[in-house]
C-alpha positions in Angstrom: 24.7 -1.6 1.9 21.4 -1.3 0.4 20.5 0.0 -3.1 17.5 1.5 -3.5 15.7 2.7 -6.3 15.3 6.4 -7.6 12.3 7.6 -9.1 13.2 7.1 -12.5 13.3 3.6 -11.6 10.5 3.0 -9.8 8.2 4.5 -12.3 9.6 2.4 -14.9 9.0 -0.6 -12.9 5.1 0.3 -12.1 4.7 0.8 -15.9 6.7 -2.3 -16.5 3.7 -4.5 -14.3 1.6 -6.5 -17.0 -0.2 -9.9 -17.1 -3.6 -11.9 -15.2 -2.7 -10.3 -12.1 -1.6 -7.0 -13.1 -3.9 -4.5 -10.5 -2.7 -7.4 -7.2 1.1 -7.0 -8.8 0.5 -3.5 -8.6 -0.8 -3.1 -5.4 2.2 -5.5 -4.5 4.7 -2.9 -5.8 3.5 -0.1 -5.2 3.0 -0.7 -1.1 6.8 -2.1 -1.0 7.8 1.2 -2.9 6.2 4.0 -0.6 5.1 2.2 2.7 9.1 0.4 3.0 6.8 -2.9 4.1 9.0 -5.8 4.7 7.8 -9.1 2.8 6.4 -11.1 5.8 4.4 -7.9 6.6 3.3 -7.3 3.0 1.8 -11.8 3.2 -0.1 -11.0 6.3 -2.0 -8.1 5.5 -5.7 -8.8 5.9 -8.4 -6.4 4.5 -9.6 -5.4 7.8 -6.2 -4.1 8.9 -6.8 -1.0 6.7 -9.0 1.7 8.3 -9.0 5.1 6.1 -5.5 6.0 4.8 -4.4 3.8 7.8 -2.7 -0.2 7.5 -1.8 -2.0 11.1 0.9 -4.8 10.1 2.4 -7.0 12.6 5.7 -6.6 12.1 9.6 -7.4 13.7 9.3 -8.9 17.3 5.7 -9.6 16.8 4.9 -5.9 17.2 1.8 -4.2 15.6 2.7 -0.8 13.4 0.4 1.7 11.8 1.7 2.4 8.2 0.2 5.9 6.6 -1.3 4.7 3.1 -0.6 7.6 0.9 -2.8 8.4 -2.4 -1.1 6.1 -4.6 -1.4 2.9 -2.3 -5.1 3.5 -1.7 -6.0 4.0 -5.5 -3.9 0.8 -5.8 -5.5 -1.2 -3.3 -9.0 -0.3 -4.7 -8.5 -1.5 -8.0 -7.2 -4.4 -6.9 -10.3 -5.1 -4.9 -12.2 -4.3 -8.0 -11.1 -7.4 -9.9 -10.0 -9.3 -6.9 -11.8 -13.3 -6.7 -14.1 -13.3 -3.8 -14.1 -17.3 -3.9 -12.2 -19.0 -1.4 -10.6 -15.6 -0.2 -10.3 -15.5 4.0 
């Protein structure tokens, strides 16, 4: 069975994210926490896939989902973007 995290938890491991890459960890985390994104989903996410609070992945079986970004993913995601290299990024 799968253990999951409780709150208590999860905010202790958003405060815990440090280092270089700190705001693209972040974002990392914090999609995996409230969107339930599965890893090969989270990889292929392109820029473009996100319209409003919206995300289309391309998930299990090949087939496109729409994920609802709430609040905390979309502050996430912009402050990534912020400090994110623009060099050599597709």
């Amino acid at each position: 069975m799968p253990k999951y995290l409780n709150l208590d938890e999860s905010i202790t491991l958003l405060h815990s994210v440090s280092g270089e890459f700190k705001e693209r960890d972040y974002a990392i985390i914090t999609l995996f926490l409230n969107c339930g994104l599965r890893l090969s989903e989270l990889v292929g996410i392109n820029i473009e896939h996100i319209k409003g609070d919206t995300l289309s992945v391309i998930g299990k079986g090949n087939k496109e989902r729409s994920v609802h970004l709430n609040k905390a993913c979309l502050d996430a995601i912009n402050d990534y973007l912020r400090v994110r290299p623009i060099d050599k990024v597709k």
